[in-house]
N, C-alpha and C positions, 0 to 999 in steps of 0.2 A: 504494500500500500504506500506508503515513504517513496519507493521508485515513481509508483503510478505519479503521486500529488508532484514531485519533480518534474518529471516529463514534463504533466499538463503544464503546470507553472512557469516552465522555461518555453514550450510552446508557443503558448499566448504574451510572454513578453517578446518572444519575434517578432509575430505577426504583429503585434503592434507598432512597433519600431520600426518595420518595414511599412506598414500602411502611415505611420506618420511621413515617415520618409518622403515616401510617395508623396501625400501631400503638400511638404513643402515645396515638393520641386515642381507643383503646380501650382503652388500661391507665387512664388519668384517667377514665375515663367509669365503665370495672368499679370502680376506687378510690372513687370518688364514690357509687355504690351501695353496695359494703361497708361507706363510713364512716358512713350513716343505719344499715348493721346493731346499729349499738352494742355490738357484740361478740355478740351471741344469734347462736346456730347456725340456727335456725328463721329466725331473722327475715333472717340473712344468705342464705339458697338462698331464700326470698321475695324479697328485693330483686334480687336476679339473674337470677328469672323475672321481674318486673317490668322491670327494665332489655331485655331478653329481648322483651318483648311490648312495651316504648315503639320498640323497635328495628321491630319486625315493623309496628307502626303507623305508623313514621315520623315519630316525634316529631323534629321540630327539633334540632340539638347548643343552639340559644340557651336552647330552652324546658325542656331536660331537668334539670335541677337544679329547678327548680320542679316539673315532673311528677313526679321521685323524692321529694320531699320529701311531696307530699300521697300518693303511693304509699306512703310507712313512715307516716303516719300513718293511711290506714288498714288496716295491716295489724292484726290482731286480737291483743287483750293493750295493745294500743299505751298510754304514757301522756299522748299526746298528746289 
């Protein structure tokens, strides 16, 4: 019984760790699209499908900041 409650105990502190993981690396990833939003409403639900569709494509986590940044410049109005 002591082995069993171990296992489970060390188990569920994985998957935990692994699932926060995970989400931070989608709160930095959504933060990093937000912050080319520059505050515009428009431009911010743009970058989020954008983020959205590099995701669907499989953009790299290394190559994504490069991919969002030429993605807000060309979104339309841009002063870039």
């Amino acid at each position: 019984m002591d082995y069993f409650i171990i296992v489970v105990t060390t188990a569920a502190g994985l998957y935990f760790h692994w699932w926060l993981f995970c989400r931070i690396r989608q709160w930095s990833d959504r933060d990093l699209a937000l912050s080319l939003a520059e505050g515009d409403e428009h431009k911010r639900q743009y970058m989020l499908e954008q983020l959205a569709r590099a995701q669907r494509e499989g953009i790299k986590r290394r190559d994504l900041p490069a991919w969002l940044e030429q993605a807000a410049a060309q979104y339309p109005g841009s002063r870039a």
